[in-house]
PQR file of N, CA, C, O and H, with PARSE charges and radii, in Angstrom:
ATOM      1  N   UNK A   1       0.131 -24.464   8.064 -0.4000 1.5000
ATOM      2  CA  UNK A   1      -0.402 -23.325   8.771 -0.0000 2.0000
ATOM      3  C   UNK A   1      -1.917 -23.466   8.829  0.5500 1.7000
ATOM      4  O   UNK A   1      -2.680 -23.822   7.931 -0.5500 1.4000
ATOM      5  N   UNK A   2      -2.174 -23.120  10.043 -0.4000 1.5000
ATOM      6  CA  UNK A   2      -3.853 -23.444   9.922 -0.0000 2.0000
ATOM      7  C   UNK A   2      -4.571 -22.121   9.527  0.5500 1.7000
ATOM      8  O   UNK A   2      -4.044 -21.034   9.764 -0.5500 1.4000
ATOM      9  H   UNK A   2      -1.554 -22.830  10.772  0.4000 1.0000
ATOM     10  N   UNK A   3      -6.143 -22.266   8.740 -0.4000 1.5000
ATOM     11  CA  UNK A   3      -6.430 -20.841   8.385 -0.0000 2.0000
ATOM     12  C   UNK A   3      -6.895 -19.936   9.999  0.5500 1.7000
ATOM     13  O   UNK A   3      -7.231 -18.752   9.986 -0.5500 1.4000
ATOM     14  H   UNK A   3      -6.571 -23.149   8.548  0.4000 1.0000
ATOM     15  N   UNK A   4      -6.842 -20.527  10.904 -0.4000 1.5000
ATOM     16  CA  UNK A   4      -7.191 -19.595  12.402 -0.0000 2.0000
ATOM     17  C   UNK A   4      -6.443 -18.087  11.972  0.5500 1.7000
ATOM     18  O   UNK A   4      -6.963 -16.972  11.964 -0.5500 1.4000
ATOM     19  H   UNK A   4      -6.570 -21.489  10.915  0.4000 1.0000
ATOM     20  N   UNK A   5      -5.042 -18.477  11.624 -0.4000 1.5000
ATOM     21  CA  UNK A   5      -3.992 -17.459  11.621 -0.0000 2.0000
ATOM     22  C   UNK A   5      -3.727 -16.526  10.399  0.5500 1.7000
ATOM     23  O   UNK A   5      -3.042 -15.509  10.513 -0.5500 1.4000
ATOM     24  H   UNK A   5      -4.620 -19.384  11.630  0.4000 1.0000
ATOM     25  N   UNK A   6      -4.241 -16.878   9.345 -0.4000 1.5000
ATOM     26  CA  UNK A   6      -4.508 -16.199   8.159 -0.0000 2.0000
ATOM     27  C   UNK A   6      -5.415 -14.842   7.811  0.5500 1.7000
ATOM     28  O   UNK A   6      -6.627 -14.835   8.025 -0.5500 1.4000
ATOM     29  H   UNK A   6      -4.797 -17.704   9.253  0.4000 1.0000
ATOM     30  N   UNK A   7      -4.940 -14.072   7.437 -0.4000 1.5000
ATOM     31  CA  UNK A   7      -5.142 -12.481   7.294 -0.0000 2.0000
ATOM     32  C   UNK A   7      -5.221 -12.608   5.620  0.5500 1.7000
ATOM     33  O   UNK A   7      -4.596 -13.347   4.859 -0.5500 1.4000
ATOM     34  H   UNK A   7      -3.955 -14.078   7.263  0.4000 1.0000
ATOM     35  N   UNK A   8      -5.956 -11.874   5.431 -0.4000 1.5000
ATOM     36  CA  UNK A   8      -5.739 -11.160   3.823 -0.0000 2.0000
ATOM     37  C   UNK A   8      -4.580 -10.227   3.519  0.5500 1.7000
ATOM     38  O   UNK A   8      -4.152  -9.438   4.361 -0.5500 1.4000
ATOM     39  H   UNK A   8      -6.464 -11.273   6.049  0.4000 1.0000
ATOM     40  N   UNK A   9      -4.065 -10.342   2.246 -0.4000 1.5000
ATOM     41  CA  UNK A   9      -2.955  -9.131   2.209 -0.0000 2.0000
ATOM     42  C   UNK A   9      -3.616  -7.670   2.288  0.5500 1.7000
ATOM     43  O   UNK A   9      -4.768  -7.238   2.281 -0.5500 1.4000
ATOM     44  H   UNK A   9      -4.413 -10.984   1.562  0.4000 1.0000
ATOM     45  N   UNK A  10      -2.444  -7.170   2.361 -0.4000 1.5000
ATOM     46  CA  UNK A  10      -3.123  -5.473   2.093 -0.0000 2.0000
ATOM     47  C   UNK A  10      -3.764  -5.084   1.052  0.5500 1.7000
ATOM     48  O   UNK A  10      -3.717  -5.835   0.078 -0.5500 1.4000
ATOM     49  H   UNK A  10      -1.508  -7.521   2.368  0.4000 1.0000
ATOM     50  N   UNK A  11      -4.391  -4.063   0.966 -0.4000 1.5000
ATOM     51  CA  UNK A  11      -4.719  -3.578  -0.433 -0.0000 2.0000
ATOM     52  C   UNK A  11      -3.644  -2.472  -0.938  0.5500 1.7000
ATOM     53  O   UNK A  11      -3.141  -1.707  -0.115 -0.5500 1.4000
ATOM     54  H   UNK A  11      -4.430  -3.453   1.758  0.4000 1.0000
ATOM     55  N   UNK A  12      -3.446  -2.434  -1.742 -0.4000 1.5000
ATOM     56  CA  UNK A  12      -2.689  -1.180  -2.376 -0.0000 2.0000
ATOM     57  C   UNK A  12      -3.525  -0.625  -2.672  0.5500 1.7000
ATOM     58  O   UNK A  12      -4.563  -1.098  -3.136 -0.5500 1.4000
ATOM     59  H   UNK A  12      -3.854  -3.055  -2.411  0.4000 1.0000
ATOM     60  N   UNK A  13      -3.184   0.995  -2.396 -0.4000 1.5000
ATOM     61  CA  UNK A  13      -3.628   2.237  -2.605 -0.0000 2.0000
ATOM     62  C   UNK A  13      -4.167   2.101  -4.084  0.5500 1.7000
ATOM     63  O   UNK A  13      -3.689   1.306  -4.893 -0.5500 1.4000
ATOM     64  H   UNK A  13      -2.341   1.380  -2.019  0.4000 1.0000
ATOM     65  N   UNK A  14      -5.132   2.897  -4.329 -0.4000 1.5000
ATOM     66  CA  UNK A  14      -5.589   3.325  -5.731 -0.0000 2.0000
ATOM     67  C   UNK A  14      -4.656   5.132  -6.272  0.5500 1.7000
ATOM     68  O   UNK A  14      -4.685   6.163  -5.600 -0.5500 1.4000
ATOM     69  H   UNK A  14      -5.520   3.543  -3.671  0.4000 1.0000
ATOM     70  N   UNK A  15      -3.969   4.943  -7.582 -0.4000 1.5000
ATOM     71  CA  UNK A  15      -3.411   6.355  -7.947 -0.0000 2.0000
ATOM     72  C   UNK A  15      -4.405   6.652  -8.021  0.5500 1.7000
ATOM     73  O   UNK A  15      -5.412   5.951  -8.120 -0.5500 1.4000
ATOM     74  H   UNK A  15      -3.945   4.105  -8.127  0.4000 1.0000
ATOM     75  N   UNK A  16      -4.269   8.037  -7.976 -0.4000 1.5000
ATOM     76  CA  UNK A  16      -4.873   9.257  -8.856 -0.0000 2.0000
ATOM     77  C   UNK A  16      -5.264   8.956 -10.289  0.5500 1.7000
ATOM     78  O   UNK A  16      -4.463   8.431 -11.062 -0.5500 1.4000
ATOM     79  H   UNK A  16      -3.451   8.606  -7.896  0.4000 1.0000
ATOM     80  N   UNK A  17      -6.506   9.293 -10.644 -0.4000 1.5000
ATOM     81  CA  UNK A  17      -6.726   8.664 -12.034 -0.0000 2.0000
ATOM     82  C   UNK A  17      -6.264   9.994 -12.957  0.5500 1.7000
ATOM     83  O   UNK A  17      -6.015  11.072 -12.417 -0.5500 1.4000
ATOM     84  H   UNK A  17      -7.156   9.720 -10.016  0.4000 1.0000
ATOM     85  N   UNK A  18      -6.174   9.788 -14.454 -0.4000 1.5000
ATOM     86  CA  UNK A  18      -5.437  11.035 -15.141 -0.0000 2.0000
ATOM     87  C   UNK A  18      -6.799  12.116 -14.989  0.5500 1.7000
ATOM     88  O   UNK A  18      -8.018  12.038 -15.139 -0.5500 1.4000
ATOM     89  H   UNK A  18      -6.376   8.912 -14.893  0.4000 1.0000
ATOM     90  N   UNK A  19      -5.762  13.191 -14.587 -0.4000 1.5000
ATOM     91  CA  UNK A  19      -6.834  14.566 -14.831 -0.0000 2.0000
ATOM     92  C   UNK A  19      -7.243  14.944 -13.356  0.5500 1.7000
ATOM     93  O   UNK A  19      -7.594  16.121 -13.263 -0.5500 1.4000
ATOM     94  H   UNK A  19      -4.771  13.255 -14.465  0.4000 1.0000
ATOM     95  N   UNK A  20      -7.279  14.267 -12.249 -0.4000 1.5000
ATOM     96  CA  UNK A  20      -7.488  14.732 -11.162 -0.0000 2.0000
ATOM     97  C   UNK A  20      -6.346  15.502 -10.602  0.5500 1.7000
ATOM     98  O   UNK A  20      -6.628  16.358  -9.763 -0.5500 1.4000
ATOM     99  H   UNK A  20      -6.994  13.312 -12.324  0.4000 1.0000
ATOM    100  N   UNK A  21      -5.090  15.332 -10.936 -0.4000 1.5000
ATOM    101  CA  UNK A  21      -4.241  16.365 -10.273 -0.0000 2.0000
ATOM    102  C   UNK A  21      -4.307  17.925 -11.052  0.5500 1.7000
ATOM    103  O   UNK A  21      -4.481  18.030 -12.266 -0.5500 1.4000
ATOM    104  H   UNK A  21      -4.861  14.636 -11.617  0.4000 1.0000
ATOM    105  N   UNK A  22      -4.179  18.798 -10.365 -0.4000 1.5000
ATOM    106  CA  UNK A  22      -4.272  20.341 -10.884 -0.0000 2.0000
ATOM    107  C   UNK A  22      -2.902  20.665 -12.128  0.5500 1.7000
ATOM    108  O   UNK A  22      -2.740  21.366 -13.127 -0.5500 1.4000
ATOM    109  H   UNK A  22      -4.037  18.712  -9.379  0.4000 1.0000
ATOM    110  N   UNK A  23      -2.078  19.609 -11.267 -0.4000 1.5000
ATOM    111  CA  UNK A  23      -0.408  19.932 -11.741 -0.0000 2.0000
ATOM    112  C   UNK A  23       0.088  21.583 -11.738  0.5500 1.7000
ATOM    113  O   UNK A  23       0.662  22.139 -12.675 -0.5500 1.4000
ATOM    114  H   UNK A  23      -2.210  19.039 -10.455  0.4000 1.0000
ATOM    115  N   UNK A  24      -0.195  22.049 -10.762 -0.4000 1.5000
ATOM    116  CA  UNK A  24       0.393  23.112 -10.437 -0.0000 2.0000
ATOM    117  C   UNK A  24       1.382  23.141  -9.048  0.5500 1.7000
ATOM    118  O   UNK A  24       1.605  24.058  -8.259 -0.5500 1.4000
ATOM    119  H   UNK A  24      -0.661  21.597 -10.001  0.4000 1.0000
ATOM    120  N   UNK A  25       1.844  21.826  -9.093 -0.4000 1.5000
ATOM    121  CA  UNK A  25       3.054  21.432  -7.749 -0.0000 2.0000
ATOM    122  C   UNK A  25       2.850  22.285  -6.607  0.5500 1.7000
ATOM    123  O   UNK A  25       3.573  23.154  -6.121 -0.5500 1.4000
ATOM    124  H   UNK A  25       1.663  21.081  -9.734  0.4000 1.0000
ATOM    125  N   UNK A  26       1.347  21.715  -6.174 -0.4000 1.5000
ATOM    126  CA  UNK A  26       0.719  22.284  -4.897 -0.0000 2.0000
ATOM    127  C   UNK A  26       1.628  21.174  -3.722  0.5500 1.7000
ATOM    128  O   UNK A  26       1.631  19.949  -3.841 -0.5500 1.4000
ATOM    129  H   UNK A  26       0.759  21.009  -6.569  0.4000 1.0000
ATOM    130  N   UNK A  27       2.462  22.052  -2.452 -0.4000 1.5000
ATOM    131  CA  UNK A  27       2.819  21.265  -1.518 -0.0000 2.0000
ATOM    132  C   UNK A  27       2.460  19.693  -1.411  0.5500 1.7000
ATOM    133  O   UNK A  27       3.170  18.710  -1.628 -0.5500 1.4000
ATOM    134  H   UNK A  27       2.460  23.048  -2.355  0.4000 1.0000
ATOM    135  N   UNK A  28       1.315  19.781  -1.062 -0.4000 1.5000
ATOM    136  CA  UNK A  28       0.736  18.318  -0.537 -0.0000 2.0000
ATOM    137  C   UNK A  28       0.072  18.414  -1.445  0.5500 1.7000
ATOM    138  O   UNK A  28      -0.950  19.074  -1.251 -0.5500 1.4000
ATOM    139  H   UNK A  28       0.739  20.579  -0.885  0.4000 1.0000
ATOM    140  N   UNK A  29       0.240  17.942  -2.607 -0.4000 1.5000
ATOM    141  CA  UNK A  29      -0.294  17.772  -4.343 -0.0000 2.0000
ATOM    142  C   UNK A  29      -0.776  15.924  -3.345  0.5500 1.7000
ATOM    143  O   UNK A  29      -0.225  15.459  -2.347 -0.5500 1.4000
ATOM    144  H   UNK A  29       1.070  17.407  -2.764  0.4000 1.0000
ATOM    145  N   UNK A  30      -1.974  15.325  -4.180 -0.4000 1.5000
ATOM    146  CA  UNK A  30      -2.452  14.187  -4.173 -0.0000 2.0000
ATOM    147  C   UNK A  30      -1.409  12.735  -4.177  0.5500 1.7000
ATOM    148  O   UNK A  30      -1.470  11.806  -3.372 -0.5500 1.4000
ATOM    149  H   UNK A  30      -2.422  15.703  -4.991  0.4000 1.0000
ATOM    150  N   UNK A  31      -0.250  12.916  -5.605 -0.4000 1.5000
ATOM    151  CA  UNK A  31       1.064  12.786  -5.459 -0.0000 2.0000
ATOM    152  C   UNK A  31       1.802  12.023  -4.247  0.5500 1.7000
ATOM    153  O   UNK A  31       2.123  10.848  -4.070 -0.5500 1.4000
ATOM    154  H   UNK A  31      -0.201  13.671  -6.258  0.4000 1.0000
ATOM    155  N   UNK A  32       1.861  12.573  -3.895 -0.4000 1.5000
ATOM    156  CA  UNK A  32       2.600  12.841  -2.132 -0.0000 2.0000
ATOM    157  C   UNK A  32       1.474  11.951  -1.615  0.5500 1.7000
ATOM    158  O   UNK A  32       1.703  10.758  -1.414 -0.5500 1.4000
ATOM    159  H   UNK A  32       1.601  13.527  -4.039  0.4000 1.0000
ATOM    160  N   UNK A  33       0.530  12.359  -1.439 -0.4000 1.5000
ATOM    161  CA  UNK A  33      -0.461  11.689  -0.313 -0.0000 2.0000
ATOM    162  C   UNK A  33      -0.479  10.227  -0.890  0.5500 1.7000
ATOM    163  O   UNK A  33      -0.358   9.232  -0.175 -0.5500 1.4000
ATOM    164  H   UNK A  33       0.344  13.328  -1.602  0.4000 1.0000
ATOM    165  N   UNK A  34      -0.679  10.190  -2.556 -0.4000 1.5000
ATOM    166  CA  UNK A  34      -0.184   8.521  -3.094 -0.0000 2.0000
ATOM    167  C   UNK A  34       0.978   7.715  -2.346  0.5500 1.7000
ATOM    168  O   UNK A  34       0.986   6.644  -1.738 -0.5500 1.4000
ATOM    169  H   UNK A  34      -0.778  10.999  -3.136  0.4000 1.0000
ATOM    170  N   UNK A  35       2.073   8.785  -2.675 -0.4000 1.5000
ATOM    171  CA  UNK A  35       3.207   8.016  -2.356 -0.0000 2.0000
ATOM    172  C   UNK A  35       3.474   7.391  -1.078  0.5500 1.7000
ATOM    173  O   UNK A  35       3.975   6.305  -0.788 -0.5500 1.4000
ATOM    174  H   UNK A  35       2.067   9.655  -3.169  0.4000 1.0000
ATOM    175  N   UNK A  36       2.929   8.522  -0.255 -0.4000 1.5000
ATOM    176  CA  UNK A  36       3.205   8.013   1.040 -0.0000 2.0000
ATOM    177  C   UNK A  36       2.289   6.709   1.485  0.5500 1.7000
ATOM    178  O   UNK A  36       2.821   5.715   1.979 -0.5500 1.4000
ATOM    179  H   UNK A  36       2.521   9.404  -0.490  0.4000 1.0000
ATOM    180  N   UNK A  37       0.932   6.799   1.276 -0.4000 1.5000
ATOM    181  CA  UNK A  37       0.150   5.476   1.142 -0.0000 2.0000
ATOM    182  C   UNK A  37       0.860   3.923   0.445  0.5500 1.7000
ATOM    183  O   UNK A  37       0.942   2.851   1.044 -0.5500 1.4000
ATOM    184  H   UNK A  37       0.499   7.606   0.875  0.4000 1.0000
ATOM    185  N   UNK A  38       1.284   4.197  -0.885 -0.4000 1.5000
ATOM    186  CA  UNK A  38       1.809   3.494  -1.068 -0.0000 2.0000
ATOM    187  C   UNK A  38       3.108   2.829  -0.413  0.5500 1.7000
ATOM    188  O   UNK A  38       3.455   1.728  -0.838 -0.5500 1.4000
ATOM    189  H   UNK A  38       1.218   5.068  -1.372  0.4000 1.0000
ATOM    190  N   UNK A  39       3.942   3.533   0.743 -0.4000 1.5000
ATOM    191  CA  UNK A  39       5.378   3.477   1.133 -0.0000 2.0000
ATOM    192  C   UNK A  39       4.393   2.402   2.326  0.5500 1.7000
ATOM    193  O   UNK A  39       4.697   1.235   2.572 -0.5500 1.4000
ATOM    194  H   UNK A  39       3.661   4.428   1.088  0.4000 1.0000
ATOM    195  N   UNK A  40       3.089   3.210   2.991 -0.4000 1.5000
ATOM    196  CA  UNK A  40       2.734   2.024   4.293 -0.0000 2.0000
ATOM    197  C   UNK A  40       2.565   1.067   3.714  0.5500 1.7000
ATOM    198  O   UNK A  40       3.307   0.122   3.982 -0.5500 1.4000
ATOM    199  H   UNK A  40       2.842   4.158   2.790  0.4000 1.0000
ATOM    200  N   UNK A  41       1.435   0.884   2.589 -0.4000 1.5000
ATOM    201  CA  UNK A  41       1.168  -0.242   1.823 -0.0000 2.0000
ATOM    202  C   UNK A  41       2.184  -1.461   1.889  0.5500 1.7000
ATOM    203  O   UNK A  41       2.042  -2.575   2.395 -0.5500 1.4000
ATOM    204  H   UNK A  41       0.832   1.652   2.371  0.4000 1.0000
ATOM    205  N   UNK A  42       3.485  -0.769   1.071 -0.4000 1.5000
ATOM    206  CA  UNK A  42       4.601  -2.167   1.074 -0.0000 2.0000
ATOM    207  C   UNK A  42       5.170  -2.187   1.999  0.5500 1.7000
ATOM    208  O   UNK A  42       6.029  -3.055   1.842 -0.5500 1.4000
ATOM    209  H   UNK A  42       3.600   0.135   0.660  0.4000 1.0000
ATOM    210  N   UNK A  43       5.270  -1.722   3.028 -0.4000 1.5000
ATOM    211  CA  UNK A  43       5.264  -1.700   4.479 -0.0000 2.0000
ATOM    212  C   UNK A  43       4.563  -3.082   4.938  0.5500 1.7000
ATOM    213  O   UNK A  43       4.997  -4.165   5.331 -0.5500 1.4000
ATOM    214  H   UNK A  43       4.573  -1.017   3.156  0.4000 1.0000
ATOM    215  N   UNK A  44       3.382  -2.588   4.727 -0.4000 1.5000
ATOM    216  CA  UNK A  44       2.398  -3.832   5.391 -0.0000 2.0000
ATOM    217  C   UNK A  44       2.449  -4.821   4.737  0.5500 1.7000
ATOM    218  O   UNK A  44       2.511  -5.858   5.398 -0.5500 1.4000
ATOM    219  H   UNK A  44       3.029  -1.708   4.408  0.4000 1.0000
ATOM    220  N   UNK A  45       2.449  -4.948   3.403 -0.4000 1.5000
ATOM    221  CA  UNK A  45       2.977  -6.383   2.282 -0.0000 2.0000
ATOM    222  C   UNK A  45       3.933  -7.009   3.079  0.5500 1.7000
ATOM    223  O   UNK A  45       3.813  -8.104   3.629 -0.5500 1.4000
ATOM    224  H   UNK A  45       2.399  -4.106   2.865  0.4000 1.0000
ATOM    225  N   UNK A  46       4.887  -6.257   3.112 -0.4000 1.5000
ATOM    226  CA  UNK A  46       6.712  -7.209   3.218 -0.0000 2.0000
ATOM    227  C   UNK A  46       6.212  -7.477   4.723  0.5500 1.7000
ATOM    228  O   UNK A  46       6.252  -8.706   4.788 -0.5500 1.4000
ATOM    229  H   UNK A  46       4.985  -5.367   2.665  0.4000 1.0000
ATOM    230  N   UNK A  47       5.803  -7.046   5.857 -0.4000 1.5000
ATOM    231  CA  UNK A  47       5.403  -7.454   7.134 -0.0000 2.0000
ATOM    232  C   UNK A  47       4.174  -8.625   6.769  0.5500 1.7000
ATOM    233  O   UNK A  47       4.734  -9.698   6.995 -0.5500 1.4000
ATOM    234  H   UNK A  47       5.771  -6.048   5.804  0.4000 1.0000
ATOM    235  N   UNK A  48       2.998  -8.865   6.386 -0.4000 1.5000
ATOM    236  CA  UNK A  48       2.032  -9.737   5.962 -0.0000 2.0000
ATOM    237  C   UNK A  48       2.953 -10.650   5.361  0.5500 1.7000
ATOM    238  O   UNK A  48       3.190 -11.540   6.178 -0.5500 1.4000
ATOM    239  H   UNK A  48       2.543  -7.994   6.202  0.4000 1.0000
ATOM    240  N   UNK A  49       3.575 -10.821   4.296 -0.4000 1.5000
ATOM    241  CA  UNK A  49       4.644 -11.879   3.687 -0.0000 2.0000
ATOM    242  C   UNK A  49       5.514 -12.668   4.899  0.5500 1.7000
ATOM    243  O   UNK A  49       5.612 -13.895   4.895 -0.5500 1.4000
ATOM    244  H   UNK A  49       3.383 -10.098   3.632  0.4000 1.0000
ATOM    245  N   UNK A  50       6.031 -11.965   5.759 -0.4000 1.5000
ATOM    246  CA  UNK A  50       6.824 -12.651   6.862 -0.0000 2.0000
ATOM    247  C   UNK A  50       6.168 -13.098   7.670  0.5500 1.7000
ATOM    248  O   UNK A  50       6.571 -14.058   8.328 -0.5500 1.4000
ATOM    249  H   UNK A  50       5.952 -10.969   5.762  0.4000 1.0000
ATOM    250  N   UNK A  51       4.903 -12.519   7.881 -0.4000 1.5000
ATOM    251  CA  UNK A  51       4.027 -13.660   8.812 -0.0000 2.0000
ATOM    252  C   UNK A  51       3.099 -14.694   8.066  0.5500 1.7000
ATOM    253  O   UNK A  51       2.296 -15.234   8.827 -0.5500 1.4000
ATOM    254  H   UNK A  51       4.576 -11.740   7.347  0.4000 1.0000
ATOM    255  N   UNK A  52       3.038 -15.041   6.920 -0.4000 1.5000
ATOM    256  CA  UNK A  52       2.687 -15.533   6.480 -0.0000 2.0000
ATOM    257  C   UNK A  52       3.540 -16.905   5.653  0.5500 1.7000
ATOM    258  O   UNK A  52       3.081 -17.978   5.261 -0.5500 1.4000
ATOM    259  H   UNK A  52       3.691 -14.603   6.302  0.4000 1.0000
ATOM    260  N   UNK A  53       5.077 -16.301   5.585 -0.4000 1.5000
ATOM    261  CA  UNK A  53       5.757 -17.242   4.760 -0.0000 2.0000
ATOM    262  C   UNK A  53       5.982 -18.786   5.482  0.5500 1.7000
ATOM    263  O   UNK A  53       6.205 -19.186   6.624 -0.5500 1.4000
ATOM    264  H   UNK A  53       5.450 -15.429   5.904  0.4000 1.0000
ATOM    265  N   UNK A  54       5.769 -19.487   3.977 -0.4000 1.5000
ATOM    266  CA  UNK A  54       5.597 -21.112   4.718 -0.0000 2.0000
ATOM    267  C   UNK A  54       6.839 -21.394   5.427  0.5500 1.7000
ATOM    268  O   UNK A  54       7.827 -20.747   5.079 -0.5500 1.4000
ATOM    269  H   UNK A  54       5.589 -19.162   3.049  0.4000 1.0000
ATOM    270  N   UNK A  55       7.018 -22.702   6.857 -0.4000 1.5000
ATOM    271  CA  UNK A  55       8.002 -22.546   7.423 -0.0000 2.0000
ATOM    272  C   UNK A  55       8.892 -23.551   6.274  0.5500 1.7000
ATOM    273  O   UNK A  55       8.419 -24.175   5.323 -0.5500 1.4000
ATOM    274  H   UNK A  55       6.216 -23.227   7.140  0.4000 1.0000
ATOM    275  N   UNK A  56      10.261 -23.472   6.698 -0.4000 1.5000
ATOM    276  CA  UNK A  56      11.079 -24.301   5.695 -0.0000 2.0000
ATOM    277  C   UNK A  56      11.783 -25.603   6.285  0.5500 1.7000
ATOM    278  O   UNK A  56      12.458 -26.326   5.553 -0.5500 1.4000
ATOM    279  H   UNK A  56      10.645 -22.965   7.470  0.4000 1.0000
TER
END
């Protein structure tokens, strides 16, 4: 593969560090906004991996 075609992987999201959530199971608590970041994240991994995997 030549590097023309080469991308960096994604970054994964950073959690919430301890103590920033209120923990009073606010709707859209930080939580949620993690998770869902994280769901595109390996989203974009497992898509970056397939365009990237060596041919066989």
């Amino acid at each position: 593969m030549s590097s023309a075609g080469f991308s960096p992987p994604p970054i994964p999201p950073k959690p919430p560090v301890e103590g920033e959530c209120c923990e009073r199971g606010c709707e859209r608590c930080m939580w949620v906004y993690y998770r869902e970041a994280l769901q595109r994240y390996e989203t974009a991994l497992a898509e970056w991996r397939r365009r990237h995997e060596p041919p066989i």
